[in-house]
C-alpha positions in Angstrom: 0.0 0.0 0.0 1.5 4.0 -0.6 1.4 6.2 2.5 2.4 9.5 2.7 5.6 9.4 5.4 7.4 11.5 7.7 11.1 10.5 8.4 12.2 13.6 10.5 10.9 16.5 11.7 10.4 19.3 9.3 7.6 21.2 7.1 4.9 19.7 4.8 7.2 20.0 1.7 9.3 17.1 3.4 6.6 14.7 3.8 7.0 11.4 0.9 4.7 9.1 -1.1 6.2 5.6 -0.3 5.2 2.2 -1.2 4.9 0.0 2.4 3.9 -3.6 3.7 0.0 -3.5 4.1 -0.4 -3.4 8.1 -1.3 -6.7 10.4 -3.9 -5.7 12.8 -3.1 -6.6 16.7 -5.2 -8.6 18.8 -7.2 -5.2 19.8 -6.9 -3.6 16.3 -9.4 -3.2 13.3 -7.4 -2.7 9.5 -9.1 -0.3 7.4 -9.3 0.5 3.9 -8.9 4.4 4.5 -11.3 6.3 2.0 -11.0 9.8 3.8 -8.5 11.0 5.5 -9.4 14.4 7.9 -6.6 17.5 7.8 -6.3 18.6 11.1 -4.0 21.3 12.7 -2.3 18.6 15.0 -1.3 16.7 11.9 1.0 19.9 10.8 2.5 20.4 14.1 2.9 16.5 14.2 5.4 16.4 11.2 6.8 20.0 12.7 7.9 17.8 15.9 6.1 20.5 17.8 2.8 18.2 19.1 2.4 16.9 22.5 3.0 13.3 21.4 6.0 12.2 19.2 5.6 8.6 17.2 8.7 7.0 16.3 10.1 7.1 12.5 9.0 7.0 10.1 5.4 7.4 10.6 2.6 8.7 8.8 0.4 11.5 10.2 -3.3 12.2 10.1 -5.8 11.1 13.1 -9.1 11.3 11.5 -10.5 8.5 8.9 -13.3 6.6 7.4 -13.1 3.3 5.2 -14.0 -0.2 5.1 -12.4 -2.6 7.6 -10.3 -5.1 5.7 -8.9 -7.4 8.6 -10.0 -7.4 11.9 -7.4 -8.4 15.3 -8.6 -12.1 17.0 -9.4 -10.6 20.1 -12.3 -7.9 18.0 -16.0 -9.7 18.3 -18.0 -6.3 17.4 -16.5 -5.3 13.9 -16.2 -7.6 10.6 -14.2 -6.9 7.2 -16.7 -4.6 5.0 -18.1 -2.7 7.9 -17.7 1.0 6.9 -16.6 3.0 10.1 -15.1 6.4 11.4 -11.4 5.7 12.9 -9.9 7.7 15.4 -6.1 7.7 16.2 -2.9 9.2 17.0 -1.2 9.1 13.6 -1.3 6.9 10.1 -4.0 8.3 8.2 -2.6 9.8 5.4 -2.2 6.0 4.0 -4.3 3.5 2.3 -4.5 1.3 5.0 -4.3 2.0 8.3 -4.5 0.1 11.7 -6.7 1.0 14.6 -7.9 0.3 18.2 -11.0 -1.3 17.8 -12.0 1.0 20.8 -11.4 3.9 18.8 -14.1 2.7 16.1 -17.0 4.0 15.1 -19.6 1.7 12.8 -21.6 3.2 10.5 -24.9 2.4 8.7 -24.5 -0.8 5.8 -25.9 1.6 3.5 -23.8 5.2 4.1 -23.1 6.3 0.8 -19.9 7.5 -0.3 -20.8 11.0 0.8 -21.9 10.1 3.7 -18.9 8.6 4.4 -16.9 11.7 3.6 -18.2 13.4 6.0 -18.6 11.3 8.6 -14.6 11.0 8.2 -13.8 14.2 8.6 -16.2 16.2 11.3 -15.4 14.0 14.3 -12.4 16.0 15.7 -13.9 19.0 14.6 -17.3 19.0 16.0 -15.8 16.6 18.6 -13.7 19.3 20.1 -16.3 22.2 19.4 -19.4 20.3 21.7 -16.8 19.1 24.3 -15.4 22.5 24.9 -19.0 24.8 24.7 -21.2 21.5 26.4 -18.7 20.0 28.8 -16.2 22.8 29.7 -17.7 26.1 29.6 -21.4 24.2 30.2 -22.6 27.1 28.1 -26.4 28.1 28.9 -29.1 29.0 26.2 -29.0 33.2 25.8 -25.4 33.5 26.4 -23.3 35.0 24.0 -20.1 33.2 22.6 -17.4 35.0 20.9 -15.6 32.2 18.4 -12.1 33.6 16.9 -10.8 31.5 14.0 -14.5 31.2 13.2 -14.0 30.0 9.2 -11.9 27.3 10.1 -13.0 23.6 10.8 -13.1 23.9 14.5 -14.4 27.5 14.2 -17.4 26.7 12.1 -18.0 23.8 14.1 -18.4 26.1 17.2 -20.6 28.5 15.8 -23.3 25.6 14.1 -23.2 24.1 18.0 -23.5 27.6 19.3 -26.2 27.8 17.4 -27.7 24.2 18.5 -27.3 25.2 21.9 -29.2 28.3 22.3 -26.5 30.9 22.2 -25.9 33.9 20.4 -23.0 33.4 18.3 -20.4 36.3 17.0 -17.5 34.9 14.6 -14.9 36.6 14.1 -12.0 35.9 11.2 -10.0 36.8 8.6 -11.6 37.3 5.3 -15.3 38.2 3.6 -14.9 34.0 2.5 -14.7 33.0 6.1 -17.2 35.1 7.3 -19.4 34.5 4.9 -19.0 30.6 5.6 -20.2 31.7 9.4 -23.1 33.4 8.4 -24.2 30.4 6.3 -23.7 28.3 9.4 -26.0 30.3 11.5 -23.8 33.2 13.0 -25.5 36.4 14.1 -22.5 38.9 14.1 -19.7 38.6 12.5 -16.5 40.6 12.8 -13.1 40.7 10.0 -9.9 41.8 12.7 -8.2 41.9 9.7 -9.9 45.2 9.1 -11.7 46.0 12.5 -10.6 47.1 15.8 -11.7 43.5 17.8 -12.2 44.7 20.8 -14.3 48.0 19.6 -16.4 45.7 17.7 -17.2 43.2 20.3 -17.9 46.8 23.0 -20.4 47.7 20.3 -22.1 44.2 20.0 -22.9 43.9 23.3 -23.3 46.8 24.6 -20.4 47.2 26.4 -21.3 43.9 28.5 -18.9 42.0 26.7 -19.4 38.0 25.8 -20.1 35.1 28.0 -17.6 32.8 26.3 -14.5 32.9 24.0 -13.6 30.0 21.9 -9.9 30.5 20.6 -8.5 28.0 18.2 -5.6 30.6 17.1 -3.8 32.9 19.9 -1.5 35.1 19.3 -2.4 38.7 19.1 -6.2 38.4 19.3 -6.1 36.7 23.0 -5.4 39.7 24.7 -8.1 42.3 23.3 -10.7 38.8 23.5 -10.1 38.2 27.1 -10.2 41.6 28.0 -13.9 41.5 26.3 -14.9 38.6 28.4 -17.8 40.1 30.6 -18.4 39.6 34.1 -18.0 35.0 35.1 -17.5 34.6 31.4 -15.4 31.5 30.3 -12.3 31.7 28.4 -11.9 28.7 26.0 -8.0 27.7 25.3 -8.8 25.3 22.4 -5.2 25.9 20.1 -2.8 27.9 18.8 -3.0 28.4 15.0 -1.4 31.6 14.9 2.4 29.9 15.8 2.3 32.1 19.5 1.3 30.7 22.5 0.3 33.9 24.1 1.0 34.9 28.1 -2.3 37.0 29.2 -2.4 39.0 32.4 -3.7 36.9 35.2 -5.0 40.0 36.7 -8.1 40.2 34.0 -9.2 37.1 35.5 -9.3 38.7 38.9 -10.7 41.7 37.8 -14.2 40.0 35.6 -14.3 37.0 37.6 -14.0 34.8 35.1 -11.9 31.7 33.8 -9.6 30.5 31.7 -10.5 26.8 30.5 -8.1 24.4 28.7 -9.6 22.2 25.8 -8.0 18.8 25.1 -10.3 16.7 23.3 -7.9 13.6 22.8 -6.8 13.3 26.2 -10.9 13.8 27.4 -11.3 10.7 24.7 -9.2 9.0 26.6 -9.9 9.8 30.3 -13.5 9.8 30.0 -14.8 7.6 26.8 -18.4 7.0 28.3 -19.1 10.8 28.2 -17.4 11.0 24.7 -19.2 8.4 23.5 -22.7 10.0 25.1 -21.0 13.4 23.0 -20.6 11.2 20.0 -24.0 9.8 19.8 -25.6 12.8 20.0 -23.4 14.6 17.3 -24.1 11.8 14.9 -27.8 12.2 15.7 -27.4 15.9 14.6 -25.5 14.8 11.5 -28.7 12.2 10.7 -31.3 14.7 11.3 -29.3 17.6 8.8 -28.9 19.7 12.0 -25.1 19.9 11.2 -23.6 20.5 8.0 -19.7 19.9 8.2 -18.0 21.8 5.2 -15.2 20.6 3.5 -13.9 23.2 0.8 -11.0 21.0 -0.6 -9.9 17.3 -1.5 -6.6 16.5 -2.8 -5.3 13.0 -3.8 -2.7 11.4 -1.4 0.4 12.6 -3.1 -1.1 16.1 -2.3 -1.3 15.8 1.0 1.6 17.7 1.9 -0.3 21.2 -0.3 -3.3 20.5 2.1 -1.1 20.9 5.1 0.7 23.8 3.7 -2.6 25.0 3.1 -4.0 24.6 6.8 -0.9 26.6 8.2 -1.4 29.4 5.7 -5.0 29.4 7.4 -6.0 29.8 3.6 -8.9 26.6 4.4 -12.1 27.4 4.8 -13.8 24.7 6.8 -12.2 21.5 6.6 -9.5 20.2 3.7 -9.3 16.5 3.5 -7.3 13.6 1.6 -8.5 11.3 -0.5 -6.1 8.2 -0.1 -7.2 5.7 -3.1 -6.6 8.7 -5.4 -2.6 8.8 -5.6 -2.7 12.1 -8.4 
C-alpha cells in the first residue's frame, strides 16, 4: 500500500509518497481501507515535531478517517471486514490502509453512501472538540453569548453551528469576507473581520459594552489579549489551540478583575480519560448529522500525493472549513 511518510521533523514539503507492507492488525486492532482521510491542525505540528505526542520514524500523520475494515485483530467480536466506520487515532492516516484500536471505532450504517462517508470521516475531531469545549467545559447556557475567533476554520465553524444548536448567540470573528461568509451560512449572528476592524471596539459595540459570555480561541496570538479583555463579568475563556504559531501569556490580573476563567480544551486526552461521556457526545453529534442539524464543510480534496499542499494550506490558514485527503486517489 502508498502512504504519505514522515522520516524527520520538518515542514509539509518534506513529507513522501512511499510504497509500504499492508499493516497486520493486533489482537485489539481493526485494519481499514482508509477512504478519507481528515486535515487537522495537530497533523502539521505532528510532522513539525512541535505536538504533544511524538511517534517513532517513520510514521505517517493524520488522526481522523473513514473506510472499510479489511482485517480485523482475534481478540475484535463487534466489527467484521466490509463494515464502513469512522477511525480515530494518534497518527497513520494519510495512508491506504491504516491500523486501529478497535475502541477507537465507530460503525456506521451498511448503507452510508460514499458522501456520507466523507463526512462522517472528517467532522469528528472537529465537532468533537467544538461540543466538548461549549457543552462540557464552559457548560454554556441557552442566551449566552459566545465570541468564536478562527470562526472559518473547521473547528471555528463547528463552534458557531453548535453555538447555534445550543441556544446561544454566536459572533465569529475571522479573517476574510470567504470565512465570514462561511459563518453566516452556518447560523452566526454577528460577525466581525480583525483583519480590518478594531476586535475589541467591535465586540464593546455588540454587546453593549457587557462583553461575551464565552470565547472560543483556536488561534492565539495577538487576538487573546483584546478577546479576554472582552470577556464580561463570570465569562469563560476557551483555550482550544494555537493556529497563529504564539502561545500567548495574558495578564492573570483580568481574570481577577471580571471573575472569570480560563478553561483548557484537550479533546484527545478527554477521549481518553472519559470515553463513556465521549461516547454520550458522539452519539448525540451523529444524531445531529442524521437529522441535517449539522452540515460539516469541507472546501478541498486532494489526492494522497497532495497531501503535503493540504497541510501547507492549513498553516497558511488559507482553508475554509475543513480540507481532507483522499487516499485511493494517488494524483
Amino acid at each position: 500500500m502508498k502512504a504519505i511518510v514522515c522520516e524527520a521533523w520538518g515542514p509539509p514539503s518534506s513529507l513522501q509518497l512511499q510504497d509500504l507492507p499492508s499493516p497486520v492488525p493486533a489482537p485489539g486492532q481493526v485494519l481499514v481501507r482508509t477512504r478519507v482521510a481528515a486535515v487537522n491542525f495537530p497533523d502539521a505540528l505532528m510532522v513539525a515535531g512541535k505536538y504533544q505526542f511524538k511517534p517513532a520514524f517513520p510514521f505517517s500523520p493524520g488522526g481522523e478517517l473513514s473506510g472499510e475494515i479489511i482485517a480485523v485483530g482475534s481478540e475484535v467480536r463487534h466489527l467484521k471486514p466490509g463494515d464502513k466506520v469512522v477511525g480515530i487515532t494518534s497518527h497513520g492516516a494519510y495512508a491506504q490502509e491504516v491500523l486501529v484500536e478497535a475502541s477507537h471505532v465507530i460503525p456506521l450504517p451498511e448503507h452510508t453512501s460514499d458522501q456520507a462517508l466523507e463526512l462522517a470521516g472528517s467532522f469528528v475531531l472537529t465537532y468533537g472538540t467544538s461540543l466538548h469545549a461549549l457543552k462540557d467545559r464552559a457548560q454554556a447556557r441557552a442566551g449566552e453569548t459566545l465570541l468564536v475567533l478562527g470562526a472559518g476554520g473547521g473547528v471555528g465553524l463547528a463552534a458557531v453551528e453548535i453555538g447555534k444548536l445550543l441556544g446561544l448567540r454566536v459572533i465569529a470573528a475571522a479573517s476574510s469576507p470567504e470565512k465570514l461568509a462561511a459563518a453566516r451560512a452556518l447560523g452566526a449572528d454577528e460577525t466581525i473581520d480583525y483583519s480590518r476592524e478594531d476586535l475589541r471596539e467591535r465586540i464593546k459595540a455588540l454587546t453593549g459594552g457587557r462583553g461575551v459570555d464565552i470565547v472560543y480561541d483556536p488561534v492565539g496570538g495577538d487576538f487573546t489579549e483584546p478577546a479576554l479583555r472582552s470577556v464580561g463579568w463570570r465569562g469563560r475563556y476557551l483555550v482550544v489551540g494555537f493556529a497563529a504559531g504564539e502561545i500567548p501569556k495574558p495578564a492573570l490580573n483580568l481574570l481577577l478583575l471580571k471573575g472569570c476563567a480560563l478553561v483548557g480544551v484537550f479533546w484527545g486526552e478527554f477521549v481518553r480519560r472519559e470515553p463513556a461521556l465521549n461516547a454520550e457526545n458522539m452519539q448525540l453529534l451523529f444524531s445531529w448529522l442524521h437529522q441535517d442539524r449539522i452540515h460539516p464543510l469541507i472546501s478541498r480534496r486532494y489526492p494522497l500525493a497532495q497531501a503535503p499542499l493540504a497541510l501547507e494550506a492549513l498553516l497558511g490558514r488559507q482553508a475554509v472549513g475543513k480540507l481532507v485527503v483522499l487516499p485511493q486517489q494517488l494524483d
